[in-house]
C-alpha positions, 0 to 999 in steps of 0.5 A: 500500500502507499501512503499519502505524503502530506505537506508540512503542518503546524505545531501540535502547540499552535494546531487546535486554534488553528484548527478552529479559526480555520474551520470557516475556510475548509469544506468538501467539493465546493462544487457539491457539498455545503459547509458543515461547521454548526456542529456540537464538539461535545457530542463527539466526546468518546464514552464507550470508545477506547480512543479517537481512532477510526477507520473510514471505509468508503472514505471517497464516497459522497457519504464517506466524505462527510463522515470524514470531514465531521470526524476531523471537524471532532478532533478524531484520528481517521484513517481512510482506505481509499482505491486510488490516491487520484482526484481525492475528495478533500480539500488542501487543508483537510489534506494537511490535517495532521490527523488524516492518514490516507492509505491506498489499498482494497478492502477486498484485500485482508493483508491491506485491511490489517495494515489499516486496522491496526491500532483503530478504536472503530470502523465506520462501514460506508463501502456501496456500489460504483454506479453501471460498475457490475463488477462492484454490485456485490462489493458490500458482502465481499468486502465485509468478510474481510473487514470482520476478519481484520477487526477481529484479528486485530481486536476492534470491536467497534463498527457502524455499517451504512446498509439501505432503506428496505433491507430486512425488517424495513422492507415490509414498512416501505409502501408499495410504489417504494418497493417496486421502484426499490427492487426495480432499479436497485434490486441486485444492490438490495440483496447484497446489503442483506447478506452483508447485514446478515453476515454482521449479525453473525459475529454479534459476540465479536463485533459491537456493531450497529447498523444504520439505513438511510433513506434517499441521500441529498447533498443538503445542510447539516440540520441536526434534524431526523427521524428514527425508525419513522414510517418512512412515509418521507424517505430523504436525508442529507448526507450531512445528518447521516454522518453526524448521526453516525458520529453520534453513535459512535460516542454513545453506542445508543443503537449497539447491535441494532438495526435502525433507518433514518430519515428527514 
């Protein structure tokens, strides 16, 4: 694997202010992506975490890019596993922070994954399928083989999957026009998530895992704003929420071994 050689940062005694009053000038594919600064750092304060260390997966996605940002944004440790270290996500000063690693490697690969996974608290699951990728369709329950087998072997317990709408106990709860076009143009995607849930739950005596089902995600606003396990009469979510809930999650461990959708 490689690692990303970053230009210099500064000092540890100057870098938390820096941090702080620098905060306002970063963001994520400005093109694409709002600001997400309103957050509360208190929410991010690890009580059932052994450390700040975590291990993105999907780091380059649309969602994985958020969570990053907002762990960094906490003042976490992240480590990301990225396919390629071309046309990377971030900006320059998230690409300066210190506490950024980025490693390029293959989740579908357990010699990369323990080279990542080593010394982590916590992996944050946000691995999905490259869009008209057939190759990648079932990337969700080939890669989670390997990763449960890396935590395991290097003791993290910790994990958060990002699934979808309409896997599992969800499907029944979803009106018919949402499971006709949900198995129409997602079908394959569908199956695949519920064999990677169902390979989580498996190793519930090995991995604190919880696993959270989004509804459609948008590029919107941090709100702070959601609902749990709702009817989902209304199934839209920012991007933005679903990374701070999930870094909620992580600090409190409200949702251990359990499975729960979120929407607006």
């Amino acid at each position: 694997m490689i690692k990303i050689q970053l230009p210099l940062t500064p000092s540890k005694k100057t870098r938390s202010h820096s941090v702080i009053k620098r905060a306002a000038h970063s963001s994520i594919l400005p093109s694409t992506f709002p600001i997400t600064l309103n957050l509360n750092f208190e929410d991010f304060t690890p009580s059932t975490m052994r450390g700040k260390h975590i291990l993105v997966l999907g780091a380059t996605g649309r969602l994985g890019t958020q969570v990053v940002n907002q762990a960094l944004e906490a003042s976490y440790h992240v480590t990301a596993l990225v396919r390629s270290d071309s046309n990377l996500p971030f900006t320059r000063y998230q690409l300066r922070n210190p506490n950024l690693v980025i490693r390029v490697g293959s989740v579908l690969s357990r010699s990369d994954l323990d080279k990542v996974m080593e010394g982590q608290d916590a992996v944050i699951n946000c691995i999905g399928p490259r869009l008209f990728n057939n190759n990648d369709i079932d990337i969700c329950s080939r890669s989670q083989q390997y990763i449960i087998d890396s935590m395991i072997h290097n003791e993290v317990r910790r994990l958060i999957a990002v699934s979808l709408q309409g896997v599992g106990h969800s499907n029944p709860r979803l009106s018919s026009m949402q499971k006709f076009f949900g198995r129409l143009f997602s079908g394959k995607i569908l199956d695949d998530k519920e064999i990677q849930e169902n390979l989580i739950k498996k190793y519930s005596d090995k991995i604190d895992w919880t696993i959270v089902r989004p509804g459609k995600l948008f590029n919107g606003r941090l709100t702070h704003q959601w609902k749990l396990n709702d009817d989902l009469s209304y199934t839209k979510i920012s991007r933005a929420n679903v990374a701070c809930f999930i870094m909620k999650e992580l600090r409190s461990s409200a949702w251990l071994k359990q499975t729960l959708t979120i929407n607006s």
